[in-house]
C-alpha positions as CSV (number, residue, x, y, z in Angstrom):
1,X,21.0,-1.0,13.4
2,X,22.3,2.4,12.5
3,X,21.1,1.9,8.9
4,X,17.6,1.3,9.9
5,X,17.8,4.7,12.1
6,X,19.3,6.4,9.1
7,X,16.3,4.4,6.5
8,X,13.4,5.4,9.5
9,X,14.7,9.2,9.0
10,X,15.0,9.4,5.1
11,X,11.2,7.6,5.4
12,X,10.1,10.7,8.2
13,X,11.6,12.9,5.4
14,X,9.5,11.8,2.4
15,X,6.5,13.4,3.9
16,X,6.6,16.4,2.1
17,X,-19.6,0.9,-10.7
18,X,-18.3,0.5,-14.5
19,X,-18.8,3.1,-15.8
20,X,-21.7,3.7,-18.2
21,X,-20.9,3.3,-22.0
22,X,-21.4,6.7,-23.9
23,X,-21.3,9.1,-21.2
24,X,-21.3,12.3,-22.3
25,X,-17.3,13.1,-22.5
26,X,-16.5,15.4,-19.5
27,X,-15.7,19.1,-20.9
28,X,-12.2,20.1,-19.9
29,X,-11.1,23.0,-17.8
30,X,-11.4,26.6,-19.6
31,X,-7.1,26.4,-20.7
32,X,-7.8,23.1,-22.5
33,X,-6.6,20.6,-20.2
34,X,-7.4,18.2,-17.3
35,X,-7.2,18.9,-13.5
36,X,-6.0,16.1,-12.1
37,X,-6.1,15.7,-7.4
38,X,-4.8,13.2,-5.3
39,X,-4.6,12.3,-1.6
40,X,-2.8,9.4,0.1
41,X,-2.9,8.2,3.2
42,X,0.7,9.1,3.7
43,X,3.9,10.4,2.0
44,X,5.9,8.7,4.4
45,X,6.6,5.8,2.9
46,X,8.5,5.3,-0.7
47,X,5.0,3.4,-1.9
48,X,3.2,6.7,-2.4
49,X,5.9,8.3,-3.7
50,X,6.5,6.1,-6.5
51,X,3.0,5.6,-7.6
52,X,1.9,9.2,-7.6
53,X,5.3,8.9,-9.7
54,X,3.1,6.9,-12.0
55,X,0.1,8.5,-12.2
56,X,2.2,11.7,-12.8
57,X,3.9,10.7,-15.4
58,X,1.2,9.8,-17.4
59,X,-0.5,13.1,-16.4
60,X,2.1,15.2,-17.3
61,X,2.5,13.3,-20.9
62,X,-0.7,14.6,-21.8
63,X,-0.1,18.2,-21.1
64,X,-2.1,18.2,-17.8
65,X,-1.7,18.9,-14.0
66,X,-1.5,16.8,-11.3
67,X,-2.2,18.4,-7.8
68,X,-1.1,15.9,-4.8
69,X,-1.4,15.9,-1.2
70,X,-0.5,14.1,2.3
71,X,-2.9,13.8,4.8
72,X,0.0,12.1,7.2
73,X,-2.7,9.3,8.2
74,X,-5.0,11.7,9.4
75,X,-8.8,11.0,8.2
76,X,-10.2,14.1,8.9
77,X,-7.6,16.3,7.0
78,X,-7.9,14.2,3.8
79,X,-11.9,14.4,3.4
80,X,-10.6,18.1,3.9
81,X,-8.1,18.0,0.9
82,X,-11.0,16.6,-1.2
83,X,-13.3,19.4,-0.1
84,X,-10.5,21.7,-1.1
85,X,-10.1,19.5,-4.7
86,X,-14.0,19.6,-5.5
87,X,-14.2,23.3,-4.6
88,X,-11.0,23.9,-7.2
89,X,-13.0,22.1,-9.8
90,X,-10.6,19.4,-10.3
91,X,-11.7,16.9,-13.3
92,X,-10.9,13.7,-11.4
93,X,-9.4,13.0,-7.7
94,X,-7.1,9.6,-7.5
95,X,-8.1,8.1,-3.7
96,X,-5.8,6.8,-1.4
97,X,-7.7,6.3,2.1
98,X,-6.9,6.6,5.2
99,X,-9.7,5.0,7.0
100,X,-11.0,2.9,4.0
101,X,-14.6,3.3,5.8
102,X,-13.8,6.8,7.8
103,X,-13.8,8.1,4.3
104,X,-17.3,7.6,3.4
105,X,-18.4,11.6,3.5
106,X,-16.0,12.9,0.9
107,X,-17.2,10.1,-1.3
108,X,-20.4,11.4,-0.9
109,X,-19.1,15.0,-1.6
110,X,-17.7,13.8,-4.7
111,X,-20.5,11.3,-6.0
112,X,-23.0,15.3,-5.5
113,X,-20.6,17.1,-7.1
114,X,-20.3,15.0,-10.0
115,X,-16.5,13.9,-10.0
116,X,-14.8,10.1,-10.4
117,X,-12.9,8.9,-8.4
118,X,-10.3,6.4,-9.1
119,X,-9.5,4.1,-5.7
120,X,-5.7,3.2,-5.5
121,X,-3.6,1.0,-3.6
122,X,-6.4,0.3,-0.8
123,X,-9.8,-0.1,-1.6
124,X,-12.5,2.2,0.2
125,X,-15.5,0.3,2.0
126,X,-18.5,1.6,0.0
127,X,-17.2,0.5,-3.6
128,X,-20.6,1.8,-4.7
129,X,-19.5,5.5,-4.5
130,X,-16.2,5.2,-6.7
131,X,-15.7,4.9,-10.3
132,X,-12.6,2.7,-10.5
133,X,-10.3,0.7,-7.9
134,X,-7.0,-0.1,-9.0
135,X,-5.0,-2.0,-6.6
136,X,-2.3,-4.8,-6.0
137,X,-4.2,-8.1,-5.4
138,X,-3.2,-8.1,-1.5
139,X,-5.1,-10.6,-0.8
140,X,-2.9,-13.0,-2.8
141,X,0.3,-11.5,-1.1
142,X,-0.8,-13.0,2.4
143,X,-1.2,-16.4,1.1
144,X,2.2,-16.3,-0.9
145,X,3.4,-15.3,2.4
146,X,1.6,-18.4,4.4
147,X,2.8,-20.7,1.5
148,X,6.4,-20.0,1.6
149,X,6.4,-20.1,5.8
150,X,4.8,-23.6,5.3
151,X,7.3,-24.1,2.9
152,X,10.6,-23.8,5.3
153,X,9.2,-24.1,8.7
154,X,6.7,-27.2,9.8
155,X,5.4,-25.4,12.8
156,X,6.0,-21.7,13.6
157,X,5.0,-18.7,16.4
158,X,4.0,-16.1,14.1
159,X,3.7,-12.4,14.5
160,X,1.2,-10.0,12.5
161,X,1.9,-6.4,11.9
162,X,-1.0,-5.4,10.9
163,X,-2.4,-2.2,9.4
164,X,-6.6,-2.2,10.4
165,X,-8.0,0.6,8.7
166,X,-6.4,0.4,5.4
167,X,-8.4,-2.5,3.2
168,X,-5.3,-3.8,1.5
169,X,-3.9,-4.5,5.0
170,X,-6.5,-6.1,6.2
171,X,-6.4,-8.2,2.9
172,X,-2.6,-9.3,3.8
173,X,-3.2,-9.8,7.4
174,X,-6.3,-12.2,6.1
175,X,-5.2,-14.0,3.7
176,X,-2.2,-15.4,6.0
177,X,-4.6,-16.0,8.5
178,X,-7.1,-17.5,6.1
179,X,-4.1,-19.7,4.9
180,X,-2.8,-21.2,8.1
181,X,-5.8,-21.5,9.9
182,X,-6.7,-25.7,9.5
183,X,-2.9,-26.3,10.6
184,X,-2.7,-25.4,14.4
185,X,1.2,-26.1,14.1
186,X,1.5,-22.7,12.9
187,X,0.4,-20.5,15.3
188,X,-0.3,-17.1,15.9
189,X,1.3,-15.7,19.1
190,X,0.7,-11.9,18.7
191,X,-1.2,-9.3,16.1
192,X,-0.6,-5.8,16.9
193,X,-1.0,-2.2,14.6
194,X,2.1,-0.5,13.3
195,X,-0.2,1.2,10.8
196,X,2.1,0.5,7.9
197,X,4.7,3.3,9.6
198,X,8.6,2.0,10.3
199,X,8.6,4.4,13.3
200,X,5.6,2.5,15.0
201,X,6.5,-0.7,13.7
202,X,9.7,-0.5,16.5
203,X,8.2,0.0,20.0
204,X,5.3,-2.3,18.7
205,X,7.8,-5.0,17.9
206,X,10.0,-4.7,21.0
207,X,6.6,-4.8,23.7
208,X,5.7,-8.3,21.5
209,X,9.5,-9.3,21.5
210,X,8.9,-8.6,25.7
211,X,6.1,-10.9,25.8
212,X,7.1,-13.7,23.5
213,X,10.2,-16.0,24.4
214,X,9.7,-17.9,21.0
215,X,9.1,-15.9,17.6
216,X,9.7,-17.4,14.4
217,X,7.9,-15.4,11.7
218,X,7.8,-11.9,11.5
219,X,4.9,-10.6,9.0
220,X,5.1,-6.8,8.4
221,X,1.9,-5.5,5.8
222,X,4.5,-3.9,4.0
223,X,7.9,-3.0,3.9
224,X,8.5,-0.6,6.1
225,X,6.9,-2.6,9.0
226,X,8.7,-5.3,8.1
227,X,12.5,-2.9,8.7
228,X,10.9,-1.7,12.0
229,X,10.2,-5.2,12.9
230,X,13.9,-6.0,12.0
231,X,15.7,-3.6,13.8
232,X,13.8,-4.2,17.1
233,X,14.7,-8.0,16.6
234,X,18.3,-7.0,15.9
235,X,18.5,-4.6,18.8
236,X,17.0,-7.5,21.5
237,X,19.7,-10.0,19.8
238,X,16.7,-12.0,18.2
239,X,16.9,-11.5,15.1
240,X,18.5,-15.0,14.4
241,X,16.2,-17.7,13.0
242,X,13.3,-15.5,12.6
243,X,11.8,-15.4,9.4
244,X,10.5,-12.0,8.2
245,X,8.7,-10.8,5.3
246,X,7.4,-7.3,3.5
247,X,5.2,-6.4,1.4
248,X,6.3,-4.1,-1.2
249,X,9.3,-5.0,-3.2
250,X,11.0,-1.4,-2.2
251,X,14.6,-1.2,-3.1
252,X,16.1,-1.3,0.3
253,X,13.8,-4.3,1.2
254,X,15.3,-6.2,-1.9
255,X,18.6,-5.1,-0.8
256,X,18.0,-6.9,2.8
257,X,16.5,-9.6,1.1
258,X,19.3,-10.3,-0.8
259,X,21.7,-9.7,2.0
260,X,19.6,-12.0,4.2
261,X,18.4,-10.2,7.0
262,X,14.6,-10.0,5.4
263,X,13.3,-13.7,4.3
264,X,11.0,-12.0,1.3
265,X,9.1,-9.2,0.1
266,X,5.8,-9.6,-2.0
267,X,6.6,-7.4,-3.8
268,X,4.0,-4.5,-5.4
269,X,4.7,-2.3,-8.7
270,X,3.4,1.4,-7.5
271,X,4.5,2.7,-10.6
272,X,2.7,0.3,-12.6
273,X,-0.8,1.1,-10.5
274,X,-0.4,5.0,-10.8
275,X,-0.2,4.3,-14.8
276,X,-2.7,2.4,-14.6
277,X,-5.2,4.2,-12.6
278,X,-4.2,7.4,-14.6
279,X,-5.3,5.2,-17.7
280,X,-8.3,4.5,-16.2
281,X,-9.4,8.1,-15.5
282,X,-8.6,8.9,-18.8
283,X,-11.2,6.6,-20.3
284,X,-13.5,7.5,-17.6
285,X,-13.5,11.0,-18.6
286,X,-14.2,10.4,-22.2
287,X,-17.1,8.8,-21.5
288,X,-15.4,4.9,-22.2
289,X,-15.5,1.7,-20.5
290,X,-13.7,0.5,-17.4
291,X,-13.6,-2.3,-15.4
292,X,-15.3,-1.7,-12.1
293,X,-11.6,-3.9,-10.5
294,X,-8.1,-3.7,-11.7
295,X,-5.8,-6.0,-10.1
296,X,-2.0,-5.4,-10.7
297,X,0.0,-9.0,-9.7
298,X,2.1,-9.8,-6.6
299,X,5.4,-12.1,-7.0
300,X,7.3,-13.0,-4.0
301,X,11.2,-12.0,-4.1
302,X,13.6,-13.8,-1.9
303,X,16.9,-14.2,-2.0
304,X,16.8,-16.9,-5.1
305,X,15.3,-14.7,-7.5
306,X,16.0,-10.8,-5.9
307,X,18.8,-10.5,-8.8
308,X,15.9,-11.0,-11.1
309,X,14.5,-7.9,-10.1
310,X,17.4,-6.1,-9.2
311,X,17.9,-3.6,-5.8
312,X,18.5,-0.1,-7.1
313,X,14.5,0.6,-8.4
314,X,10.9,-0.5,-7.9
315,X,9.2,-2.9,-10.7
């Protein structure tokens, strides 16, 4: 329990259409380079972290500047941070939305003013009015989820944690849903918001854990739901027999995993989508074909293959 308050702390501390062929190449800024801004939904959580890691990295490689910032889940203040982006006349902005349809005016701002956008991690509602989407394929993390539940329990009371403005959330929360839903055997008891946040993930948990004498599966839309889902269990004594899973793959998730107080992560590579997304806006900008979808592959780590992957970094 004490690790989780010490993990939920380090976590509050973090927060600091193809595209046409032969496009005229976009002209860089007066110094020579590219001007590169991004917005995430939130810096509170390693997830972001790492992938603007990504994107950085390839940034920064070609002698260009990568301008980032953390609307802490609040809609508003990120279509303000892309006002603030297209009135610095940045050459590209990297999109992680809050409110995947909430976020529909700065799209438009962008789409007038002439600059891509390259959709990461969650996918906005109106596709239309982005250049790019790179994401995890989170619908197939729900069902690997579903699969492996099915796999060790023949009936189950299952608990969502579920995230409903953020797209790849919804596509987790689905997918299970989508997967269990001709076998009444596995049912589910309770589907509550955490919005993807450790902290909120807690007091959500414990009201459920009031409510529900039987809970067998726990499934968190990511990692950090997943710990806050844990430590509630743990601090009501009911954390025994209860299956529950992440999405992510985040270090300290593997780490439980492996010690056995998580069942599994689906695990993400956040570093892997900020390189590719950085990729993409490359080739965007010189006028070069992209694929409208990118979909980076989820794998399921439990505790027979978390060695594989290893507990000290994200893959």
């Amino acid at each position: 329990m004490k690790k989780i308050v010490v993990m939920i702390t380090l976590f509050a501390m973090m927060a600091t259409s193809v595209f046409a062929n032969g496009q005229k190449e976009k002209e860089k800024v007066d110094d020579g380079h590219f001007l590169f801004g991004a917005t995430y939904m939130t810096m509170n959580n390693p997830f972001f972290v790492y992938l603007n890691e990504g994107i950085k990295e390839v940034v920064e490689a070609n002698g260009d500047k990568l301008v980032a910032f953390d609307p802490a889940l609040d809609q508003a203040k990120q279509i303000a941070q892309i006002e603030d982006m297209i009135a610095q006349g940045v050459d590209a902005i990297f999109l992680n939305p809050v409110d995947y349809k909430g976020i529909r005016p700065a799209l438009d701002l962008a789409k007038k003013a002439g600059i891509p956008i390259i959709n990461v991690d969650a996918p906005v509602f109106d596709t239309d009015l982005v250049d790019c989407i790179v994401a995890s394929d989170n619908y197939n993390a729900g069902v690997l989820v579903a699969q492996d539940v099915m796999k060790r329990l023949g009936s189950a009371k299952v608990v969502l944690l579920e995230h409903p403005t953020a797209k790849s959330a919804i596509d987790r929360t689905q997918s299970f849903v989508d997967t269990v839903k001709d076998k009444p055997e596995y049912e589910i008891v309770a589907r509550q918001s955490s919005n993807g946040q450790i902290e909120q993930a807690m007091p959500v948990m414990e009201n459920i854990i009031q409510g529900q004498p039987q809970i067998d599966v726990v499934m968190g839309l990511n990692d950090p739901t997943a710990m806050g889902a844990l430590a509630a269990l743990e601090a009501a004594g009911r954390s025994k027999n209860v299956l529950i899973y992440g999405v992510d793959g985040a270090p300290d998730a593997k780490q439980m995993v492996k010690d056995g107080r998580i069942t599994a992560t689906a695990a993400q590579s956040p570093i892997g989508i900020g390189q590719q997304a950085s990729a993409a806006a490359y080739k965007i900008l010189k006028g070069q074909y992209v694929d409208k979808l990118i979909l980076v592959p989820i794998t399921l780590i439990d505790k027979s293959n978390v060695d594989q992957y290893g507990t000290d970094g994200w893959q």
